[in-house]
TIRO-2110 file (N, C-alpha, C; in Angstrom, 1 decimal):
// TIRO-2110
28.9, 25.2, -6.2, N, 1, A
29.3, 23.8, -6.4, CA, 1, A
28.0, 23.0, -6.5, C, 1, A
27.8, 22.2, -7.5, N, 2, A
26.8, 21.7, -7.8, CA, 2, A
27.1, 19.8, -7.2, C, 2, A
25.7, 19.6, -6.5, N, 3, A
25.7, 17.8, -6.1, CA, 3, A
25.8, 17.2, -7.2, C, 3, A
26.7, 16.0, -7.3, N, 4, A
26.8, 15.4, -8.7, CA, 4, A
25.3, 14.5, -8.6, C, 4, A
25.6, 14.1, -10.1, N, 5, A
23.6, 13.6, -10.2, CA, 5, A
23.7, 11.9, -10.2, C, 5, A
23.5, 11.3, -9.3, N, 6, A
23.7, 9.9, -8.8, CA, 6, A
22.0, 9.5, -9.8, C, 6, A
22.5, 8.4, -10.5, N, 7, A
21.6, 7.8, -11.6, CA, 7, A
20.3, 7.0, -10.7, C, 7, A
20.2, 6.7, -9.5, N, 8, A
19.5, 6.2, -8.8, CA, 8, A
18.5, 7.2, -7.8, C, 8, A
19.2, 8.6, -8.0, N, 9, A
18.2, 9.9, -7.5, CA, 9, A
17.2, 9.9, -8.5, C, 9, A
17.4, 9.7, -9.8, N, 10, A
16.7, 10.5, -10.7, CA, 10, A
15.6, 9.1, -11.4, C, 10, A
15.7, 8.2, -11.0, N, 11, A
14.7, 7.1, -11.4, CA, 11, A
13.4, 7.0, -10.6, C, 11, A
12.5, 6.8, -10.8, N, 12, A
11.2, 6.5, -10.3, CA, 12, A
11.3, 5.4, -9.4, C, 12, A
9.8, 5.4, -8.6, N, 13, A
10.0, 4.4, -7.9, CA, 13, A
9.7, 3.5, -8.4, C, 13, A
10.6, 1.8, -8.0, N, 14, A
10.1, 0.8, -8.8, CA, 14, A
9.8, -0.3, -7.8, C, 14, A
9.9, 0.1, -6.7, N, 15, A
9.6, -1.0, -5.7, CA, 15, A
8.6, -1.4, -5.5, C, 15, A
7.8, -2.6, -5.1, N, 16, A
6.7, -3.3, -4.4, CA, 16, A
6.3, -4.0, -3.4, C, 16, A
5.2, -3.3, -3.0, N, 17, A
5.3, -3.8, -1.5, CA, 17, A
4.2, -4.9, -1.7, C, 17, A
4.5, -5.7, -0.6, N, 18, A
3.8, -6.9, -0.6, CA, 18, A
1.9, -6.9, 0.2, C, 18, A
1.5, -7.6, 0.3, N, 19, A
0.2, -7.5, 0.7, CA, 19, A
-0.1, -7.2, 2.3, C, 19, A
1.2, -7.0, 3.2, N, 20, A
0.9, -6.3, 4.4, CA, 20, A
1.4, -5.3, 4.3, C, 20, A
0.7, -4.4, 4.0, N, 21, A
1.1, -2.8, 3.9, CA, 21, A
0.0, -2.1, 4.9, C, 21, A
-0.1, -0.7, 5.3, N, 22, A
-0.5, 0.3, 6.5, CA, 22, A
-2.1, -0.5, 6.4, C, 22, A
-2.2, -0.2, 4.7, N, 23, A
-4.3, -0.6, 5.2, CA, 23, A
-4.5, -1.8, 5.5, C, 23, A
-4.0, -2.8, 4.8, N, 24, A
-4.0, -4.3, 5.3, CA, 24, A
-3.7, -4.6, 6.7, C, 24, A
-2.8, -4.1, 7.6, N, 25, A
-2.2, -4.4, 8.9, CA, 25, A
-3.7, -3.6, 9.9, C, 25, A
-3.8, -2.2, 9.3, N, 26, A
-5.1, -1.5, 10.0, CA, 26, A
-6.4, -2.4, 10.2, C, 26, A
-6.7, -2.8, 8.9, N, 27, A
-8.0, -3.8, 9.2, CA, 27, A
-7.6, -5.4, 9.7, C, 27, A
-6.4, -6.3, 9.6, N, 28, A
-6.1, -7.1, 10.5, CA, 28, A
-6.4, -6.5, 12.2, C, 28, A
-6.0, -5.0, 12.6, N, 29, A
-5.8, -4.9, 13.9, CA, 29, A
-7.4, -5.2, 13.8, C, 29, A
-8.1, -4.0, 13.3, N, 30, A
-9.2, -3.9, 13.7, CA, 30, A
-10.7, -4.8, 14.2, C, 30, A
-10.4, -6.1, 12.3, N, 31, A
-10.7, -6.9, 12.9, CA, 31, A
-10.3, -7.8, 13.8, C, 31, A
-9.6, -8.4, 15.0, N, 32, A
-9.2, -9.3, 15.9, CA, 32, A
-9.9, -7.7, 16.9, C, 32, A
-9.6, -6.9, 16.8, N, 33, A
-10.7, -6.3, 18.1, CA, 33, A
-12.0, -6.2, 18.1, C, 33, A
-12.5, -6.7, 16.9, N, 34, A
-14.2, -6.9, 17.2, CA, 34, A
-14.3, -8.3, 17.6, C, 34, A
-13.6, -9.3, 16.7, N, 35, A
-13.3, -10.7, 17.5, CA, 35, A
-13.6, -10.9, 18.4, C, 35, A
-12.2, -10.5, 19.2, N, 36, A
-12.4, -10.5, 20.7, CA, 36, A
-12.9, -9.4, 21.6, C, 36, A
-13.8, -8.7, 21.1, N, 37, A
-14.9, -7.9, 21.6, CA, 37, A
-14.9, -6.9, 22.5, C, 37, A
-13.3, -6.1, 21.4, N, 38, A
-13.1, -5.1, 22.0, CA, 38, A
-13.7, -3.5, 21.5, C, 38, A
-13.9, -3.9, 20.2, N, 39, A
-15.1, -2.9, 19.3, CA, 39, A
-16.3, -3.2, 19.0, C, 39, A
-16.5, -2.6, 18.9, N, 40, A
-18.3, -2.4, 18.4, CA, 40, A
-18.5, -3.4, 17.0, C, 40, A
-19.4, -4.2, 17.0, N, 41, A
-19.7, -4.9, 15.9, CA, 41, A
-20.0, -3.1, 14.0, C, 41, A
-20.4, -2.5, 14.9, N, 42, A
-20.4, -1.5, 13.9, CA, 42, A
-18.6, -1.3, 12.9, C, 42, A
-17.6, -1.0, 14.0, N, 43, A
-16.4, -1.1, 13.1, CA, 43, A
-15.9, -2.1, 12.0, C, 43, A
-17.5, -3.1, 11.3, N, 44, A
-17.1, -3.4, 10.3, CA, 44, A
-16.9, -2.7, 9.2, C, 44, A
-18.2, -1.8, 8.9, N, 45, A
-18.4, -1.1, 8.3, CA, 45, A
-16.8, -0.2, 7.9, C, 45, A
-15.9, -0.4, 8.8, N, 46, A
-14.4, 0.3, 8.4, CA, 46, A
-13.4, -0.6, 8.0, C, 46, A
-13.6, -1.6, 8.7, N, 47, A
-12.5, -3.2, 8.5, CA, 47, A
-12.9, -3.5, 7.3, C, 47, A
-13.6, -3.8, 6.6, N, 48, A
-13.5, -4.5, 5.3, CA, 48, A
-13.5, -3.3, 4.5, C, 48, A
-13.6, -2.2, 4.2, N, 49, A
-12.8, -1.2, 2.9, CA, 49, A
-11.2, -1.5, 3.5, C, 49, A
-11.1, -1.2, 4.8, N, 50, A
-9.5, -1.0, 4.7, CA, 50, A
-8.8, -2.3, 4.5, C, 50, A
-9.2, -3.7, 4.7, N, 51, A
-8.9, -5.2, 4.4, CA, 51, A
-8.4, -4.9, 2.4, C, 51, A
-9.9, -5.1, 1.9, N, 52, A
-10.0, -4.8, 0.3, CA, 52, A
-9.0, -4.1, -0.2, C, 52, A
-8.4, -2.6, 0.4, N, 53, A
-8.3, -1.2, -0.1, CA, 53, A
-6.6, -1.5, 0.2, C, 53, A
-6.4, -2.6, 1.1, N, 54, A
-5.2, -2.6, 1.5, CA, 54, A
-4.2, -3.8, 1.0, C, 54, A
-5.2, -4.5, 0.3, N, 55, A
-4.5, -5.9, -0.2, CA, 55, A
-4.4, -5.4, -1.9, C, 55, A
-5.2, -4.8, -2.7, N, 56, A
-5.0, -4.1, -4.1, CA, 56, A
-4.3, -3.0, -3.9, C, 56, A
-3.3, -2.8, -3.0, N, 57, A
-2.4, -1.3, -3.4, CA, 57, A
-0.7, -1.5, -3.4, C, 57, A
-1.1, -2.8, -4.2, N, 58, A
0.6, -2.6, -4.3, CA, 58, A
1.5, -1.7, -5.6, C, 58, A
2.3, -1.4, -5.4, N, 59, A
3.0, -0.8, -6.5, CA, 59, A
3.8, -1.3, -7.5, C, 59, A
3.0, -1.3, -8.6, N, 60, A
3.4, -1.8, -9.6, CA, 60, A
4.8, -1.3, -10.8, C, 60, A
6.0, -1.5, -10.9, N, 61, A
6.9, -1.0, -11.5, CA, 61, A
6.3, -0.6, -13.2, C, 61, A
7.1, 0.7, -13.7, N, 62, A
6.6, 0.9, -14.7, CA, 62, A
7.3, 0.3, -16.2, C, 62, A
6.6, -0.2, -17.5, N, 63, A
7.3, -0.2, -18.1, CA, 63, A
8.0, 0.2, -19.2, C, 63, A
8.9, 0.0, -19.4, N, 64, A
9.7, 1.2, -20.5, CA, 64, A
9.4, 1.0, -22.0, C, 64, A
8.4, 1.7, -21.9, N, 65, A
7.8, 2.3, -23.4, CA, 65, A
7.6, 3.3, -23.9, C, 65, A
8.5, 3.2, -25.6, N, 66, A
8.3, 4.2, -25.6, CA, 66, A
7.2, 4.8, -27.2, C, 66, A
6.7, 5.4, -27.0, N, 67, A
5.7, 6.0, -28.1, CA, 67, A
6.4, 6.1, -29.4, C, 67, A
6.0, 5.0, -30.7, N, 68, A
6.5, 5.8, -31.8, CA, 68, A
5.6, 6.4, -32.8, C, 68, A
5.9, 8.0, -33.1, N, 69, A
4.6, 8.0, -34.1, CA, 69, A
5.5, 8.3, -35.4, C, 69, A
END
């Protein structure tokens, strides 16, 4: 017996997440704990790639083109 094939299994992801995603919320924590001077002034050197790295990763839906030769 075969699962029937539901049209929304077999499509790509097309969703987007917004600019608080895992890396963005990681370097918000991070930085407010050097802030308030609970880390080392060194844990910049981690907070701003993951700030940067976490605000350009959204996902972009793709679009439907197709090649004609």
């Amino acid at each position: 017996m075969r699962i029937p094939e539901v049209p929304l299994m077999n499509k790509e992801s097309s969703h987007k997440t917004g600019v608080l995603n895992t890396l963005t919320l990681s370097g918000l924590s991070l930085f407010w704990a050097i802030v308030l001077g609970y880390a080392s002034p060194w844990w910049w050197l981690l907070a701003v790639p993951l700030l940067l790295g976490g605000y350009g990763n959204e996902i972009e839906p793709r679009k439907n083109t197709q090649l004609r030769m």
